[in-house]
N, C-alpha and C positions, 0 to 999 in steps of 0.2 A: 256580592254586588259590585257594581263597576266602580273602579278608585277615581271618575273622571265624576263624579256625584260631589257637589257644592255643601258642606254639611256647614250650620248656623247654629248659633246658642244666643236664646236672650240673655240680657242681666234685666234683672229686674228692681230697681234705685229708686231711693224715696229721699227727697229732699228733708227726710226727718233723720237720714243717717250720713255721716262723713262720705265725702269724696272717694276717699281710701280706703272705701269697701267696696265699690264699683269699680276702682283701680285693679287691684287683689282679684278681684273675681276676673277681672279681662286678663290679668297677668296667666294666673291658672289655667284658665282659656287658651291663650297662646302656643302656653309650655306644653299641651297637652299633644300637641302635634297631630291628632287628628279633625280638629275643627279650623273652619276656614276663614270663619269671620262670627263677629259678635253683634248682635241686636240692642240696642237699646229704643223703648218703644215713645212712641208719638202722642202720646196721650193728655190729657184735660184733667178727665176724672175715670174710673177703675168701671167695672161692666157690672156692679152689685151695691145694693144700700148702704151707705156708711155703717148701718145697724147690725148688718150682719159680720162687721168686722169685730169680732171679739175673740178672746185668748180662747173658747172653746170650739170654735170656727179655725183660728187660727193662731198660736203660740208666737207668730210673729208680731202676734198683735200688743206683747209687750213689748216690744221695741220700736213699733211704729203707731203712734196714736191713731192713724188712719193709713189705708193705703191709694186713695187719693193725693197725697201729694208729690204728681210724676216732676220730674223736672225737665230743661226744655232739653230735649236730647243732641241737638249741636253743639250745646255748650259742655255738656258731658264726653260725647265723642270725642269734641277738638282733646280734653284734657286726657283721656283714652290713649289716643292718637299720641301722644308724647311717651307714653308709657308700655305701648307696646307698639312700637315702630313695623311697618310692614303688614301689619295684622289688617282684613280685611273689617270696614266696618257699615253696620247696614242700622237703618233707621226707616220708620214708618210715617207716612202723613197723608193730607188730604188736600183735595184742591181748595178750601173754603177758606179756611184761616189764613193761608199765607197768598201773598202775591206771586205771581210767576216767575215776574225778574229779579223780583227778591231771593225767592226760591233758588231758582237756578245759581244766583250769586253764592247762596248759603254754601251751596250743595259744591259749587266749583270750589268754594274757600275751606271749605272741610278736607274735600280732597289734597289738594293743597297743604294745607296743616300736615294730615297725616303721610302723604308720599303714597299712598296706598290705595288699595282698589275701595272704593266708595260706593253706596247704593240708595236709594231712597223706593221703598215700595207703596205706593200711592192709593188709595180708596177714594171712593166718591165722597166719603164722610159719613157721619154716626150724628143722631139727633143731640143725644147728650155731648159731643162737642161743640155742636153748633148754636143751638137752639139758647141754652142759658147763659151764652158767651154773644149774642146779640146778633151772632150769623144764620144764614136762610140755608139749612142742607138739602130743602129741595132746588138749590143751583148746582149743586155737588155734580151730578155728571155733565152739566156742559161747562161747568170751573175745569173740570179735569181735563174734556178735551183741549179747553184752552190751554192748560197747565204743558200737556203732551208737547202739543204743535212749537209753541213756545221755546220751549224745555231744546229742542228738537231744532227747532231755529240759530237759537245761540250756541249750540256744541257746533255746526254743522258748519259756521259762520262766523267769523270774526271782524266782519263788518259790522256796521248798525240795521237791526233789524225792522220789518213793519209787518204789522199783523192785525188784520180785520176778525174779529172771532163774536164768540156768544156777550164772553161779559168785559174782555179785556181787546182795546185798540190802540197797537202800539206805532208810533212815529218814530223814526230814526234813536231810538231803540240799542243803546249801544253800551254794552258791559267790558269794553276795553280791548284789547286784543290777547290778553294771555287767557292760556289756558292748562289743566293739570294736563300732568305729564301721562297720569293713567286716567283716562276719562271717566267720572263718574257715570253710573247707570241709573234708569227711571224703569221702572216696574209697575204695571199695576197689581192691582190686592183687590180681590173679591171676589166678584162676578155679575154677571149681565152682559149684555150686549151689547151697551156702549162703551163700557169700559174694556171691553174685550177689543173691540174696534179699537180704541184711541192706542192701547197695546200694540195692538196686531200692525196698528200704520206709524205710530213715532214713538213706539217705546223699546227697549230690550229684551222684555221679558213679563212674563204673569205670572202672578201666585195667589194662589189659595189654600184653604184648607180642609184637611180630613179628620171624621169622617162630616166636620159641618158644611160643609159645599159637597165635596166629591166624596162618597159614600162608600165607593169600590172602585177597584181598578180598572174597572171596564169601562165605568163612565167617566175617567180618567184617560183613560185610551179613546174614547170617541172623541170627547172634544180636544185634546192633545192634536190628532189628527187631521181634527177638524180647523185649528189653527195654524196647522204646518200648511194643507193645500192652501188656503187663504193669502199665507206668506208669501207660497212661492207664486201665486199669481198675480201680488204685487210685486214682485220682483227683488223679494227681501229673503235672504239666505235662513230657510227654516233651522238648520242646525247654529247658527249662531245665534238664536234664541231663546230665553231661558224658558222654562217652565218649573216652575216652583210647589211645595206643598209642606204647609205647617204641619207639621203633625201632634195634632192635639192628644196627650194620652197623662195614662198614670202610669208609672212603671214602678214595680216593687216583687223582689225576688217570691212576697209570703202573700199569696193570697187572701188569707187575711185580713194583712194591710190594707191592700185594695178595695176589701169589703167594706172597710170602715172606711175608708177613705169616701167612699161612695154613698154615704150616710150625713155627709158632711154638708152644714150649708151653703157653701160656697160651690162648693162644686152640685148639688143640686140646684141651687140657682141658675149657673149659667147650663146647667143639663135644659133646664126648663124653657129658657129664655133664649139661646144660640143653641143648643145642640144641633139645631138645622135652621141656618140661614133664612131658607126660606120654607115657612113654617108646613104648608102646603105639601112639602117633601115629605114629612112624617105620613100622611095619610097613603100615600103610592108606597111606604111599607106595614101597611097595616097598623098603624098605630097611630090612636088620637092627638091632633095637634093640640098640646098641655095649653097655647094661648091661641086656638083658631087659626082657622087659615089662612084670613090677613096678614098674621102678626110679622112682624122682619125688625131682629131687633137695632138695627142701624137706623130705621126709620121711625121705630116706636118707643125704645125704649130711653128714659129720665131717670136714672136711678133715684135721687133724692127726692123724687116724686112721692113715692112710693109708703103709707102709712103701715104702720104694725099689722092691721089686721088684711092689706094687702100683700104684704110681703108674706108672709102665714099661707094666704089663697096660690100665689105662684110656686110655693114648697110643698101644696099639698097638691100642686099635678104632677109633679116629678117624681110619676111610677117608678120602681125600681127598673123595668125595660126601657124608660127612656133615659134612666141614667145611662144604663149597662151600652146603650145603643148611641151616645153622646161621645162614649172615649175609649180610643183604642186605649188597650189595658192589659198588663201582663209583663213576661219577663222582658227583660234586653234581647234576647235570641228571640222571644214570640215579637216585640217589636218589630227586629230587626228583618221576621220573614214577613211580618205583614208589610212592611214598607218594599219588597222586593218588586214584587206587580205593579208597583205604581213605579219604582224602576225602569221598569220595563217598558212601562205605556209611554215613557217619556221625560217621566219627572228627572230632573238634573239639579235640581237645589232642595235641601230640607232643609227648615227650622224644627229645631226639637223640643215641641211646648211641653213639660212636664208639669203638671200642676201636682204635685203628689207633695213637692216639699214644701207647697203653700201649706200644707196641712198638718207639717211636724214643724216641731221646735226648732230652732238656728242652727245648733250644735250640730246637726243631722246635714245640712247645706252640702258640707264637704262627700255626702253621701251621693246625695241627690246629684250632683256634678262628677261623681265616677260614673254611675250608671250612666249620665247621656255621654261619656269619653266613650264608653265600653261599646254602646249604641252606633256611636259615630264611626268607631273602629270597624263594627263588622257593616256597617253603609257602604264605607268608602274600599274595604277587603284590609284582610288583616296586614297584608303588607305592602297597602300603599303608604306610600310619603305623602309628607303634609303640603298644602296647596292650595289652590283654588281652580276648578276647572277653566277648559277654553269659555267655556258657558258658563253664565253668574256671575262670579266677580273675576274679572282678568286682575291679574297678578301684574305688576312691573316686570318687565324681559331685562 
């Protein structure tokens, strides 16, 4: 695969453990010289019941009384950012919680901090961060567009800005005149049609993921495509745009493993509950939508909602084929050729979501983070240097 592919790794950090294991892990990260930049995520609260968090769920779970408690990810980055100087860092959010100008301030002073290429990948937002935190997520896509224009205003501009929009109107508007030396980038994360818009006219770049949004490569390649003619008839350089794709998967050399991995409540939960975005998708492949065709779990789902004998009913729709059909799965080399096509169709940044080590012991960690090195390795070809493409995160010249 082409060495000009942006490859990404979460950490995944609980305010129930030391600093200096989110440290250590981006250290590792770094040294690995094929990954480009580290994730740490946006989060409130986790995509599963508190109840289902237990040692036979997960062996993490004697070391974290819950996995609910994310911390706020700027503040872990900034100290990130000291500790691995240079290294590219990307973090996720929504337009609901934060303010714009705020936003943007974060996002400039992150950059800043670290000297390095910065990213914020943006969603319209998720019920369960809105909704119990006293925010409305049905403003989420026109907070976003504001969020964009905004966003898009102050990089552009070092004047004071003014903006008439959906929820935010801004007056002489003005965050100083400096700015990072390596511009941060604004992403969106999903999909739809407005958020693809708000992308396609003041953002960098898009991302989603596979196989819960984009299924195959091919419908990868249409709308890739789809957003390239869009660009250049706004008069916006298609190839200086990213296009992005989580890749959701289990990896493990022993099939096996995998099988039991796939038996697991955690991962049958969210099999159940996200394995397609939009639930509607399961039926155009033959297979029963496990919560109806309405269902979308950004808009529907509350985890702590959710009683014993409910949680039970969403575990008993997660057939074995809507697991198997929720996660790419297999070796590093089967990874590494399924992620080829989407290569191809366009994709220029991956994050490598491996949920596999959620469901072994700590001790194993160190495992679980050779395999995505090994992964990243044959992404990016075995004898690329390490870097960040011209697309996704620009690197300091």
């Amino acid at each position: 695969m082409s060495s000009g592919v942006h490859v990404n790794l979460p950490i995944v950090y609980s305010r129930h453990l030391p600093i200096a294991t989110a440290i250590d892990t981006a250290r590792a990260i770094q040294a690995s010289g094929v990954i480009d930049s580290l994730t740490v995520w946006d989060q409130m609260t986790f995509f599963a019941p508190p109840a289902l968090w237990r040692p036979d769920n997960s062996p993490l779970a004697a070391l974290m009384p819950d996995i609910d408690s994310f911390p706020d990810p700027y503040v872990v980055l900034a100290h990130i950012a000291t500790a691995v100087p240079g290294f590219g860092l990307v973090t996720t959010s929504d337009a609901v919680r934060r303010g714009p100008a705020e936003f943007t301030q974060t996002l400039m002073t992150l950059a800043d901090v670290s000297g390095a290429a910065t990213m914020v990948q943006m969603g319209a937002g998720e019920l369960k961060q809105c909704k119990p935190f006293g925010h409305k997520r049905s403003q989420g896509a026109k907070r976003l567009e504001d969020t964009f224009r905004i966003f898009r205003k102050f990089m552009n501009d070092t004047a004071p800005i003014n903006h008439e929009g959906h929820h935010w109107n801004l007056q002489q508007a003005w965050l100083g005149g400096a700015r990072p030396a390596v511009p941060p980038q604004l992403w969106a994360l999903g999909g739809g049609p407005r958020l693809i818009d708000a992308a396609i006219r003041y953002g960098d770049g898009f991302c989603t993921a596979a196989p819960f949004v984009w299924t195959n490569p091919e419908q990868a390649a249409e709308q890739i495509a789809g957003m390239k003619r869009t660009l250049a008839r706004l008069g916006r350089d298609p190839e200086a745009f990213g296009f992005g794709l989580w890749w959701i998967c289990l990896i493990n050399e022993d099939p096996t493993a995998i099988e039991i991995a796939m038996k697991n409540d955690y991962i049958r939960w969210i099999s159940a509950t996200m394995g397609r975005f939009h639930s509607a998708a399961w039926r155009a492949e033959g297979v029963e939508p496990p919560k109806g065709d309405s269902w979308h779990y950004a808009t529907d789902m509350l985890p702590l909602t959710y009683s014993e004998p409910a949680i039970n009913d969403v575990l008993a729709r997660a057939t074995p084929e809507i697991v198997r059909k929720s996660w790419h799965h297999g070796t590093v080399q089967e990874m590494s050729d399924a992620i080829a096509p989407y290569v191809e169709a366009g994709v220029n940044f991956v994050q490598i979501v491996d949920f596999f080590p959620l469901t072994r012991p700590a001790h194993e960690t160190p495992e679980g983070l050779r395999r995505a090195f090994e992964l990243a390795a044959l992404i990016k070809g075995a004898n690329s240097s390490p870097g960040g493409s011209e697309v996704g995160l620009r690197q300091p010249s």
